[in-house]
N, C-alpha and C positions, 0 to 999 in steps of 0.2 A: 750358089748365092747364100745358101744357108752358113758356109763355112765363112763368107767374106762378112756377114753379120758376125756371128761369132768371135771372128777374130777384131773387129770392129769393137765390140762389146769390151772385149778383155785390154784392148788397148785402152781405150778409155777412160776403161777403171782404173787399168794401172797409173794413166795418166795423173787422174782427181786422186788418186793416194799419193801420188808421188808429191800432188803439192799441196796436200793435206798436214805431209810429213813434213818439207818447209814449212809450211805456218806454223805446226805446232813446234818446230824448232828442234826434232829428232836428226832433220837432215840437216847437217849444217847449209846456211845461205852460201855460202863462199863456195860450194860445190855445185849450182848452176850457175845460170848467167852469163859464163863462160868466168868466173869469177871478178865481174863486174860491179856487184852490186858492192857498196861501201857498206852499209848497215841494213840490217834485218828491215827495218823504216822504208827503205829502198826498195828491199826485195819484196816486200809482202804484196803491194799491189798489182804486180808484175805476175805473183802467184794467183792471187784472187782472182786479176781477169783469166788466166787461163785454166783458173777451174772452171768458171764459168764459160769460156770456149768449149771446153772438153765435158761441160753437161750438155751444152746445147748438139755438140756433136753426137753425144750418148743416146740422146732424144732423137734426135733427125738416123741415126742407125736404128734403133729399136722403129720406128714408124718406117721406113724404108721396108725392116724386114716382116712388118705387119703385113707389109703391101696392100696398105689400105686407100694412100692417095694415088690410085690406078692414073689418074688422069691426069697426073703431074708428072707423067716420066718425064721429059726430058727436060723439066726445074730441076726433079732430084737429080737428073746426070747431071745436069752444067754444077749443080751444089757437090757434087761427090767429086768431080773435077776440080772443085776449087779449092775444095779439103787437101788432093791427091797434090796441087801444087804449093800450099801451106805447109801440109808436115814433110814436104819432101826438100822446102827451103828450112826447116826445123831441123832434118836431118843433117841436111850440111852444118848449120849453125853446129850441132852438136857435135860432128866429129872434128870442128875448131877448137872446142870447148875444154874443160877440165875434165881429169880420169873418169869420175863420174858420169859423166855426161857420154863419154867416148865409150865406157864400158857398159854404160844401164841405160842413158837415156837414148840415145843414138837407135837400137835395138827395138825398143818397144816406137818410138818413132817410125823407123821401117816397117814392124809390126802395122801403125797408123796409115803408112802412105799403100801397100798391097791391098788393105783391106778396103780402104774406100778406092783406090783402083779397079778392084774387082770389081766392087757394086756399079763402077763410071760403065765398063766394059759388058758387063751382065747383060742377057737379054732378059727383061722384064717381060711377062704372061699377060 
């Protein structure tokens, strides 16, 4: 469990940087999306809700591996389940996508869909 925290954690973050770097306009916009978005205008909200996915995700792992809401197992499995089929339709999306996406996003996504797998799968104490 410890390790599907972990890697939980790191996916996350890399998540919220990755569209930290969009907003701040480091990564070009026309490299997600699937190169969809017409102007930065477009893309920016599209990033902001999924920082804001990928904190609350970050949150709901860090409290999972507190394992402080004992008596919520199996909310937090059906929730780690529905993560596990969110970045795993992510993961497709991405390997549709542009190089970017295919080469760095795709990957840390996979990263996203094991790690909240394991937590769905874990026996919790």
């Amino acid at each position: 469990m410890k390790t599907a925290i972990f890697m939980g954690i790191i996916f996350y973050s890399l998540a919220i940087l990755i569209h930290l770097l969009i907003i701040s306009g480091i990564i070009p916009f026309t490299w997600v999306n699937g190169g969809r978005s017409e102007s930065f205008a477009t893309q920016l909200p599209l990033s902001l809700i999924s920082t804001v996915i990928s904190i609350i995700g970050g949150v709901f792992t860090l409290i999972v591996g507190r394992n402080i809401l004992n008596k919520y197992k199996r909310g937090i499995t059906i929730i780690c389940w529905f993560f596990v089929v969110l970045w795993s339709f992510g993961f497709i999306q991405q390997l549709l996508g542009t190089p970017f996406e295919k080469m760095v996003c795709s990957f840390i996504l996979l990263l996203g869909v094991i790690s909240n797998l394991r937590m769905a799968i874990e026996k919790k104490q």
